[in-house]
C-alpha positions in Angstrom: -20.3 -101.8 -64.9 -23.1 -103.9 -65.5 -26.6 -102.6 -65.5 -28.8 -102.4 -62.2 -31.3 -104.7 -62.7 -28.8 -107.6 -62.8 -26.5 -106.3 -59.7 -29.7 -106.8 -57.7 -31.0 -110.1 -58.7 -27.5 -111.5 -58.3 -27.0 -109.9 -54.5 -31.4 -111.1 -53.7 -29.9 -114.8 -55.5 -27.2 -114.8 -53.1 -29.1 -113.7 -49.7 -32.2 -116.3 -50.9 -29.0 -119.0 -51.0 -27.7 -118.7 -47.7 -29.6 -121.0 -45.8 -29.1 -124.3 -46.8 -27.7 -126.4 -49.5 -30.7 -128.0 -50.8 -33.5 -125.3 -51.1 -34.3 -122.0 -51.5 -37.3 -120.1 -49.9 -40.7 -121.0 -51.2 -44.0 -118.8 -51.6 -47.0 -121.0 -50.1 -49.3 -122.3 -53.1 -53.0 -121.6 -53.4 -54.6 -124.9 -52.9 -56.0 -125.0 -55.6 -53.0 -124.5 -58.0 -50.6 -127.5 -55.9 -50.2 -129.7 -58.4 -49.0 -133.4 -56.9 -46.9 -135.9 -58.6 -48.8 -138.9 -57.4 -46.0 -140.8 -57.0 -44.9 -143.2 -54.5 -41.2 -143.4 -53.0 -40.4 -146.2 -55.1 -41.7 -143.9 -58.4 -39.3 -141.1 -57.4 -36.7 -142.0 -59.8 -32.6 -141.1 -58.9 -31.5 -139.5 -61.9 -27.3 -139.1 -61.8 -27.0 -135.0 -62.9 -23.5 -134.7 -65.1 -21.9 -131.5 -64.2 -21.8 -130.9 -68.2 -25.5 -129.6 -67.7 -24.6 -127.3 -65.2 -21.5 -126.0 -67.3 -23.3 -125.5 -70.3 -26.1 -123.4 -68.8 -23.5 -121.6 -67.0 -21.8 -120.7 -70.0 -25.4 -119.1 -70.9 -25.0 -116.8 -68.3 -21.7 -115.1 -69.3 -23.1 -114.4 -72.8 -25.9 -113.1 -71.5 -24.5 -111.1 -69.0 -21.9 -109.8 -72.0 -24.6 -108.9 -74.0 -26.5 -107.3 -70.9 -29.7 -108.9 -72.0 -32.5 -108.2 -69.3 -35.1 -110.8 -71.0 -32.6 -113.0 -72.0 -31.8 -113.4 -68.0 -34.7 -113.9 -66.9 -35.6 -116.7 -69.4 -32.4 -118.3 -68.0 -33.3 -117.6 -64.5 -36.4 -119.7 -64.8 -34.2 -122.7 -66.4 -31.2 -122.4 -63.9 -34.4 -123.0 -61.3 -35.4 -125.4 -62.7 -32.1 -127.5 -62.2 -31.4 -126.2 -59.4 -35.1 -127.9 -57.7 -33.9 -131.1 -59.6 -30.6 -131.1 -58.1 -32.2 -130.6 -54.9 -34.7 -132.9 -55.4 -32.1 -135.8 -56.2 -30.3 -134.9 -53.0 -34.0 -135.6 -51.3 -34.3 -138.9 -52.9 -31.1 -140.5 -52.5 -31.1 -139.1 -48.7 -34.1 -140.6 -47.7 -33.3 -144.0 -49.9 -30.5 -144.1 -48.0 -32.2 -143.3 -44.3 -34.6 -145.9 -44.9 -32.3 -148.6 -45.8 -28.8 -148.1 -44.6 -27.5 -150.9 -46.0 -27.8 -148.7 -49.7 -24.5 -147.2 -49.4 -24.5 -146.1 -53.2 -27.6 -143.8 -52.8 -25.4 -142.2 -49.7 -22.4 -141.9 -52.4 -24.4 -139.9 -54.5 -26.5 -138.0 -52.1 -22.8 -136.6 -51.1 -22.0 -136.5 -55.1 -25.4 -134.6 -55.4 -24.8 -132.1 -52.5 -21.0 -131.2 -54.1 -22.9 -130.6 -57.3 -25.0 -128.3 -56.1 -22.6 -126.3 -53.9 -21.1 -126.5 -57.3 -23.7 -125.1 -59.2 -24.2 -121.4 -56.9 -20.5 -121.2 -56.2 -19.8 -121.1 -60.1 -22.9 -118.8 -60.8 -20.8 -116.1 -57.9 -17.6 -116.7 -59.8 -18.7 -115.3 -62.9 -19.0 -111.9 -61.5 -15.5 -112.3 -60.0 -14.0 -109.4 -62.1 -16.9 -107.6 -61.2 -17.7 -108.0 -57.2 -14.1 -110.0 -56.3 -14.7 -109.1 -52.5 -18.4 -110.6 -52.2 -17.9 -112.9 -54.9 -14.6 -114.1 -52.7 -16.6 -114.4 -49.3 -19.6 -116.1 -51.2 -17.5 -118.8 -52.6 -16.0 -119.5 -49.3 -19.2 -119.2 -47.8 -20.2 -122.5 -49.8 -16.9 -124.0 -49.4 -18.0 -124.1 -45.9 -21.5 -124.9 -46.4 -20.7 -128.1 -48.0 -17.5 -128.9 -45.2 -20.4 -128.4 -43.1 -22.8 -131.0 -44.8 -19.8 -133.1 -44.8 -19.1 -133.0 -40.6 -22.9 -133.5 -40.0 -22.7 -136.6 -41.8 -19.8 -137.8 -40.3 -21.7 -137.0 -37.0 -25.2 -139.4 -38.6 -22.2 -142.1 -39.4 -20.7 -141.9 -35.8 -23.3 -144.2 -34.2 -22.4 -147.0 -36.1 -18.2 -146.4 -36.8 -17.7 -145.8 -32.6 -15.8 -148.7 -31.2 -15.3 -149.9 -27.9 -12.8 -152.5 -26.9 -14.2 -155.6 -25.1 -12.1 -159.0 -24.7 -9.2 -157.4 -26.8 -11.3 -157.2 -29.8 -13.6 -154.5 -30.8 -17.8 -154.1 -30.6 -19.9 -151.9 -32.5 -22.9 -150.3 -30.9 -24.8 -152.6 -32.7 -23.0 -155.5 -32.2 -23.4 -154.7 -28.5 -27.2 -154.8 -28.9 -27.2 -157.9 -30.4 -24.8 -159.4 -28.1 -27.2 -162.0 -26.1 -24.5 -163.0 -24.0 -24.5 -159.8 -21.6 -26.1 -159.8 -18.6 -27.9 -157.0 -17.3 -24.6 -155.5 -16.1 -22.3 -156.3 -18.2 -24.4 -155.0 -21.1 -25.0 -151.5 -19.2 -21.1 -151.3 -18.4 -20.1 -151.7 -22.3 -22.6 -149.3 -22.7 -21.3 -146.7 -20.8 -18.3 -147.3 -22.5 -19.7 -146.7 -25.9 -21.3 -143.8 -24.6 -18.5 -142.2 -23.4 -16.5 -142.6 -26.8 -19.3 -141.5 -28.9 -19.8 -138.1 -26.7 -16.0 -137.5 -27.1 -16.2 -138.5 -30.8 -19.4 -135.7 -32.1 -18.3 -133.5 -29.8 -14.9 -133.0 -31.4 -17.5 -133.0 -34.9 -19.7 -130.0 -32.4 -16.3 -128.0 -32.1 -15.5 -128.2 -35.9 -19.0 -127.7 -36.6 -18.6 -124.2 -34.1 -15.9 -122.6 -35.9 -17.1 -123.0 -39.5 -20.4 -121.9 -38.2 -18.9 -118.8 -36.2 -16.7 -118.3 -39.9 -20.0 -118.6 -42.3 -21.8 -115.6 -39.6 -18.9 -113.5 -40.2 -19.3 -113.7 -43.7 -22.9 -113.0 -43.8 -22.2 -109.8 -42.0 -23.8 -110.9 -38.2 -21.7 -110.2 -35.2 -22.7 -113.7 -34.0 -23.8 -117.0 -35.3 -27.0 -117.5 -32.9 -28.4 -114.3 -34.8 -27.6 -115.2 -38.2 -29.8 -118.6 -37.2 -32.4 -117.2 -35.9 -33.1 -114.4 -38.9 -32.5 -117.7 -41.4 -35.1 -119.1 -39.6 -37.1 -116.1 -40.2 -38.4 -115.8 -36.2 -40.0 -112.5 -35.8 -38.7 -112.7 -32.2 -34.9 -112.0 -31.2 -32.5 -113.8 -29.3 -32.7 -111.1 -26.3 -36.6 -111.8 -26.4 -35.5 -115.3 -25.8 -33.4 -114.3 -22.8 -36.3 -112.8 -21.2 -39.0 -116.2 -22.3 -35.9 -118.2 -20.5 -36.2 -116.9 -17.6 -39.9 -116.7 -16.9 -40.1 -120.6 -18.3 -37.3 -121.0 -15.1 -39.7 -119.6 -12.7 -42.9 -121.6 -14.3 -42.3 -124.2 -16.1 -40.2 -126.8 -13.6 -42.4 -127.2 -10.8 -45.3 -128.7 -12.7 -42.9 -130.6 -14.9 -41.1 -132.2 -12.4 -44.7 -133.4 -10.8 -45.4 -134.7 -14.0 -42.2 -136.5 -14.7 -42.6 -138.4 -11.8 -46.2 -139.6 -12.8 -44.6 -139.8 -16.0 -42.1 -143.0 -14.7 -45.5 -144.8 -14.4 -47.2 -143.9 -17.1 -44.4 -145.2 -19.5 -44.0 -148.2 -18.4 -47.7 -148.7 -19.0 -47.6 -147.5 -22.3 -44.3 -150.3 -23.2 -47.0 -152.6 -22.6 -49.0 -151.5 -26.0 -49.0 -153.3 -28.8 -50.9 -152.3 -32.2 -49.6 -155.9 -34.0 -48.7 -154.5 -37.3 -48.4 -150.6 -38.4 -52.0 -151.0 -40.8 -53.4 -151.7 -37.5 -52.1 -148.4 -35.9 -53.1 -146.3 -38.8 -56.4 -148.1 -39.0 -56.9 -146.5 -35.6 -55.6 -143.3 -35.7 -57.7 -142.7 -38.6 -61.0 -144.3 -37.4 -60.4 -143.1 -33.5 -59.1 -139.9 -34.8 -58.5 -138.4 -38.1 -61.9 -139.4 -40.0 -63.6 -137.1 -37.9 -62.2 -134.2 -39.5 -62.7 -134.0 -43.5 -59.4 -131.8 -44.1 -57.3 -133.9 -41.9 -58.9 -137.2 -43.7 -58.1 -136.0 -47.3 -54.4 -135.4 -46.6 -54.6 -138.6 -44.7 -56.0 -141.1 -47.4 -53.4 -139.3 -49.9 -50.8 -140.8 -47.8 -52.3 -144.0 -47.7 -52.7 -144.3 -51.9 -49.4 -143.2 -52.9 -47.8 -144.7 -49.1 -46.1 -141.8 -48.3 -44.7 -143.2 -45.0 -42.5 -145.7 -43.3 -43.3 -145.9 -40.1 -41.6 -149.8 -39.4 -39.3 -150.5 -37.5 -35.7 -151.5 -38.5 -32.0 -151.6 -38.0 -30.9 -150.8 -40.7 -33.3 -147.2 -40.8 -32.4 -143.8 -39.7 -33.4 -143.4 -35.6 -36.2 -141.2 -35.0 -38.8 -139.6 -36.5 -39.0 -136.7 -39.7 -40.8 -135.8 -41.9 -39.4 -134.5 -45.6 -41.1 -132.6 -48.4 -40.3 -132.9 -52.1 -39.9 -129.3 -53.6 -40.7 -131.0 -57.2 -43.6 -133.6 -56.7 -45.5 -131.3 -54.0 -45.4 -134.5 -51.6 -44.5 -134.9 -47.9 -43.2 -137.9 -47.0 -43.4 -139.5 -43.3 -40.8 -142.1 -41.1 -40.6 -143.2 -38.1 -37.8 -145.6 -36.8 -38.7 -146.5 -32.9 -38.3 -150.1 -30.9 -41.0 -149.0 -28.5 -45.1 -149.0 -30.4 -46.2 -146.3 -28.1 -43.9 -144.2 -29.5 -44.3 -145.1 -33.2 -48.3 -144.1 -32.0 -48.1 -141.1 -30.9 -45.0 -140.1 -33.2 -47.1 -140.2 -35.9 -49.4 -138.3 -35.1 -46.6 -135.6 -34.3 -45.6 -135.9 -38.0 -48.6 -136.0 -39.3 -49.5 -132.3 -37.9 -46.1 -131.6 -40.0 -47.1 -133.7 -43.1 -51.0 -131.9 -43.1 -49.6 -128.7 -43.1 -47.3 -129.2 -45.8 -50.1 -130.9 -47.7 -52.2 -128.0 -47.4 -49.9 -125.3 -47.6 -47.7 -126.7 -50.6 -44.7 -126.2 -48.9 -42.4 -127.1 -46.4 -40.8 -123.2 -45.8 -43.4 -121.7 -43.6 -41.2 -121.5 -40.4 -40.4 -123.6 -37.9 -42.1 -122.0 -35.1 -45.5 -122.5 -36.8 -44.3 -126.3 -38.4 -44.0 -127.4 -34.8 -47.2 -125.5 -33.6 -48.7 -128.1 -36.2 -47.5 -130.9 -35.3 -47.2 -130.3 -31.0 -51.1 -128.6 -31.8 -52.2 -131.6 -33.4 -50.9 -134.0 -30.9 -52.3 -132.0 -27.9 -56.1 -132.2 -30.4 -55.9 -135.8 -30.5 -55.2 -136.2 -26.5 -59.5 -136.1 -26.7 -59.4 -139.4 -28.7 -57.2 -141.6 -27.3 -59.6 -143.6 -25.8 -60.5 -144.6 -29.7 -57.0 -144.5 -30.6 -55.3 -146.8 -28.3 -58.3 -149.0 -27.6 -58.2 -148.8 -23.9 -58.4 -146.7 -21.2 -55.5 -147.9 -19.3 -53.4 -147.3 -22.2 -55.1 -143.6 -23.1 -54.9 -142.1 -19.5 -51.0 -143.4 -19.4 -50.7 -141.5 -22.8 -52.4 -138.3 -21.8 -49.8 -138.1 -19.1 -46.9 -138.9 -21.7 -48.1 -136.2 -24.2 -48.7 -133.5 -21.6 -45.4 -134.2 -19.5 -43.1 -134.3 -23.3 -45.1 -130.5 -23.9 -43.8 -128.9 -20.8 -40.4 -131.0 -21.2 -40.3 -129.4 -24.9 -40.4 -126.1 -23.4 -37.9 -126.9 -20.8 -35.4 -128.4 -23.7 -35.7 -125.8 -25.8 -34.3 -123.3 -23.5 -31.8 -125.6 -22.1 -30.4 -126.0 -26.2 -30.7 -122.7 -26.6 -28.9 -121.6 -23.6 -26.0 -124.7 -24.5 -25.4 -123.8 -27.6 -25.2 -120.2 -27.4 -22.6 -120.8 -24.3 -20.5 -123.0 -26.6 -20.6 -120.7 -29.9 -19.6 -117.9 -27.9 -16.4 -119.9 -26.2 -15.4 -122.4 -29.5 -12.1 -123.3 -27.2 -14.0 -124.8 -25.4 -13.7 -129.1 -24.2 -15.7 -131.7 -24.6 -15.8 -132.2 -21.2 -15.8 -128.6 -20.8 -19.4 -128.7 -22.7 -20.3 -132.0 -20.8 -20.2 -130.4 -17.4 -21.8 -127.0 -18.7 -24.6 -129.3 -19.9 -25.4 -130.5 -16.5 -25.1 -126.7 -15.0 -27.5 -125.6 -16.8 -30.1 -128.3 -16.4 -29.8 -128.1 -12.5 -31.2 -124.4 -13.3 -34.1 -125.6 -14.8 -34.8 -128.2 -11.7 -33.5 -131.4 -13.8 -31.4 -133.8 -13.5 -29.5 -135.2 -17.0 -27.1 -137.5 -17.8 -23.8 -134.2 -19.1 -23.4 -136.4 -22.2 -26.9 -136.6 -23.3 -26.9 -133.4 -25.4 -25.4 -135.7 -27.9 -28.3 -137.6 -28.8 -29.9 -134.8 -30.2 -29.3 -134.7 -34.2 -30.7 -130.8 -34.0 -27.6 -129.8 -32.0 -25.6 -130.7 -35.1 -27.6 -130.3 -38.0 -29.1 -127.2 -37.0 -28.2 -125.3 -34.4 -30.6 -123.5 -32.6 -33.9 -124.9 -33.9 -34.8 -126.6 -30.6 -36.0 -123.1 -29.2 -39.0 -123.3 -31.8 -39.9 -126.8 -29.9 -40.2 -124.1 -26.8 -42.4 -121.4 -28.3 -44.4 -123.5 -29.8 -45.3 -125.6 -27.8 -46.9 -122.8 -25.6 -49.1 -121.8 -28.7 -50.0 -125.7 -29.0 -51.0 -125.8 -25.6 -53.2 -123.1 -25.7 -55.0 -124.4 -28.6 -55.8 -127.4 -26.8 -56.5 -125.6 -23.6 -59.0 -123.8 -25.9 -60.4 -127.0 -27.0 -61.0 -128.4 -23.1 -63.9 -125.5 -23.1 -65.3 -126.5 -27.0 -64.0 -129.7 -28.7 -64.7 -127.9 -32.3 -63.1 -124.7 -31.2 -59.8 -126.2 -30.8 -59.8 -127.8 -34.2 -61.3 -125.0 -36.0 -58.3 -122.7 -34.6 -55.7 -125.3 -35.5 -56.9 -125.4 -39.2 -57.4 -121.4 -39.2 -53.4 -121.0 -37.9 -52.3 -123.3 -40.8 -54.2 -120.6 -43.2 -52.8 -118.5 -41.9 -49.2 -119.5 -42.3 -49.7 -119.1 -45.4 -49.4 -115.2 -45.4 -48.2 -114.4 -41.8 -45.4 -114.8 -39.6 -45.5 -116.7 -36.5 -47.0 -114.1 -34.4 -49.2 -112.5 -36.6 -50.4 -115.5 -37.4 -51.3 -116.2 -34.1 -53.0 -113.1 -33.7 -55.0 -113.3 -36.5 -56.9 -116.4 -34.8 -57.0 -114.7 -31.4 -54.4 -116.7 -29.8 -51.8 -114.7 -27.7 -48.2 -114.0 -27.8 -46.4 -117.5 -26.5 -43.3 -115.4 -25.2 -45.2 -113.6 -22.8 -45.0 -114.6 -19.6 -48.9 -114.1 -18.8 -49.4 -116.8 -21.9 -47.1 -119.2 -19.9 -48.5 -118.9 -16.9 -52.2 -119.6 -18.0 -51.4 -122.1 -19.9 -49.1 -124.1 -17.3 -53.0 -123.1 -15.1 -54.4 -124.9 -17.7 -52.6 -128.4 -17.0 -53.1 -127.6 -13.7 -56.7 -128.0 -14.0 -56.9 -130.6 -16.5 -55.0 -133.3 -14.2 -56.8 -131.8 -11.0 -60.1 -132.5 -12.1 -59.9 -135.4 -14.4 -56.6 -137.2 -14.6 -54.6 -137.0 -11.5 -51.2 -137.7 -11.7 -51.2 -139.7 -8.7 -53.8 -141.6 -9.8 -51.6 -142.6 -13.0 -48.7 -143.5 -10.3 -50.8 -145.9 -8.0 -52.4 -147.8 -11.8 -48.5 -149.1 -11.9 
């Protein structure tokens, strides 16, 4: 038997592992220890990793653990780290390469090649110990098996956009293809449409059902009875998935009235704001900082260290991921931004979503503080800048129409999140289940919330496949943002100086705590809900009525 000390850094390796296949858990950094690259993208060399360098430090290990040198492991520890963040930052650079410029099909060849290597890299470490701990090394080694069939599906799902096919004329049309066709009318163009949509529904949601049973077969192995807990402990909630039950419910009985109002006002506003135009992206960043971010000095130092090293792409192309995201890399301490939207409006108010995500990462050192507070940072920071759109967008008409757009995607984020939740747990529990099975369970449960939805729409959202589960933190979250901002309707500078205190103070608490420690409540509470849904109430009664938004069409 071997000694102890190396039993339990092997089983805390393995648990720290689990979560993904391209990073471990990171400690925040004090701020004044983050050391940054100063790089820009296109400084971020690709460097191809031989499996040989793996092998060889691999080989380390068993004479090591042979000679059942304590000091001697964790010298090596440190160095198999090291690799392992450079592995995972490789996989970072040639995933985002190839995002930003689909067209770069070799950096998507070796983000898979990198991905392999690293499943590689922990499923060889377990094997080691084989003689040792067969039955966990034996479920471990599956477990990656998995992990990387997994990685595998989910691209196959990012790919499916483009690969669907729909027959027209005897030949065949891509979805881009169809776009591009100028010879559709109006109706033909929405009838091939449908079309496409229907085969790309039934093509990821065969992907979804694959996607179930590995998922439901990697919970197992981790020892939880289902796969919605295992998620939400990887995701290190301090809430539960019963607690979640209970927040469903009272969102059901809030949540939709007020919504629905606002959706309709919403109609309007939106087609106000696909009037905007910021002619250029330097001209939108010009005034989100002026308008908006220059006013706050910790907001403005992250901001201009974007700017220098141009960590962002926020143009638009075809040939760029849909969307909007914003990555970290582990190694150079750097967030990067894109955004990938037709409409400006969106690309506007997008970034300023991201940026709350690429400020607290800047600040924190990290991208691993939890997703219920990353989305309080980003859905906080939006709801902030609601008092300077007037700067912003230049225009009154434009910043009222906005207002409405922000506040009626806030109480639709809450709504969503639930619905996901709800979905997803319905499917995991029944993985027999049809695509049109899951189609028509999709709509059901959306009537309970008082909206109507399109059953196939749950496609559309990337989360569903790449990680299940997440969108309930959109829910939660958004509740804390909104009372932030409702806090900031009484005192402008208190609603900032709470924002900046809760990103403190995700540096050393959980999501709750850390909401306690700067006296904000507990966003699952019904109470919480309800006064903040007052809160919108009041804010559109007294100064921008939705009606009023409706007859400015």
């Amino acid at each position: 038997m071997k000694e102890n000390w190396l039993k339990r850094i092997i089983i805390g390796l393995l648990v720290s592992g689990i979560m993904s296949v391209a990073t471990f858990a990171q400690e925040p950094i004090a701020v004044n220890k983050i050391t940054r690259a100063d790089l820009k993208l296109s400084e971020m060399k690709y460097e191809h990793i031989e499996y040989s360098e793996v092998e060889k430090l691999l080989n380390e290990l068993e004479q090591i653990i042979a000679q059942t040198d304590e000091e001697a492991f964790y010298k090596w520890d440190e160095t198999y780290y090291d690799l392992y963040y450079k592995i995972s930052t490789m996989i970072q650079i040639a995933q985002l390469n190839y995002q930003l410029h689909k067209n770069q099909s070799e950096y998507f060849d070796e983000y898979l090649y990198s991905v392999d290597l690293l499943g590689k890299m922990k499923s060889d470490y377990i094997e080691i110990f084989e003689e040792e701990e067969k039955t966990l090394s034996n479920d471990m080694t599956k477990f990656y098996e998995l992990t990387i069939e997994r990685s595998k599906l989910v691209d196959e799902y990012l790919e499916a956009e483009l690969s669907t096919l729909i027959e027209v004329d005897g030949g065949e049309m891509t979805f881009i293809e169809l776009l591009q066709d100028t010879s559709l009318n109006n109706e033909q163009f929405y009838k091939l449409y449908d079309q496409w949509y229907t085969a790309y529904n039934q093509v990821v949601g065969e992907i979804l059902l694959q996607l179930v049973q590995l998922d439901n077969q990697m919970a197992k192995i981790q020892g939880y009875d289902t796969y919605v807990e295992s998620m939400y402990h990887n995701y290190e909630r301090d809430y539960t998935p019963k607690e979640i039950a209970t927040f469903i419910t009272h969102v059901k009985e809030v949540v939709p009235d007020l919504f629905n109002l606002l959706y309709k006002s919403n109609v309007a506003a939106t087609t106000i704001l696909e009037q905007y135009t910021y002619e250029g992206e330097e001209n939108l960043l010009e005034s989100i900082d002026e308008g908006f971010i220059s006013k706050h000095s910790d907001l403005k130092e992250a901001y201009d260290y974007m700017c220098q090293y141009e960590l962002y792409d926020i143009e638009y192309r075809q040939d760029k991921e849909n969307g909007g995201f914003t990555t970290y890399f582990d190694q150079f301490a750097e967030p990067y931004i894109v955004i990938n939207y037709g409409a400006e409006y969106e690309t506007a108010l997008t970034f300023i979503h991201e940026f709350g995500h690429y400020f607290s990462y800047y600040k924190i050192g990290t991208n691993m503080g939890g997703l219920d507070l990353d989305e309080t940072y980003s859905q906080g920071l939006e709801l902030i800048a609601m008092a300077y759109y007037n700067e912003i967008f230049q225009d009154d008409y434009y910043s009222k129409a906005a207002k409405i757009y922000t506040i009626e995607n806030m109480l639709g984020a809450i709504i969503q999140g639930c619905l996901y939740d709800e979905f997803l747990q319905e499917i995991y529990a029944n993985p027999n289940i049809t695509v049109g099975e899951m189609n028509k369970l999709y709509g059901k449960l959306a009537k309970s919330y008082g909206i109507k939805v399109d059953d196939r729409s749950w496609c559309m959202v990337p989360h569903n496949f790449q990680s299940p589960f997440y969108y309930i933190s959109y829910s939660v979250s958004a509740v804390a943002a909104l009372e932030i901002w409702a806090e900031s309707l009484e005192q402008e500078e208190a609603g900032i100086n709470t924002y900046l205190a809760l990103v403190e103070a995700g540096r050393e608490h959980s999501f709750i705590d850390s909401l306690k420690v700067v006296g904000l409540s507990n966003p699952l509470e019904k109470e919480t809900l309800e006064e903040v849904v007052d809160a919108v109430k009041q804010y559109f009664g007294k100064k921008h009525k939705p009606q009023e938004q409706k007859n400015a069409a």
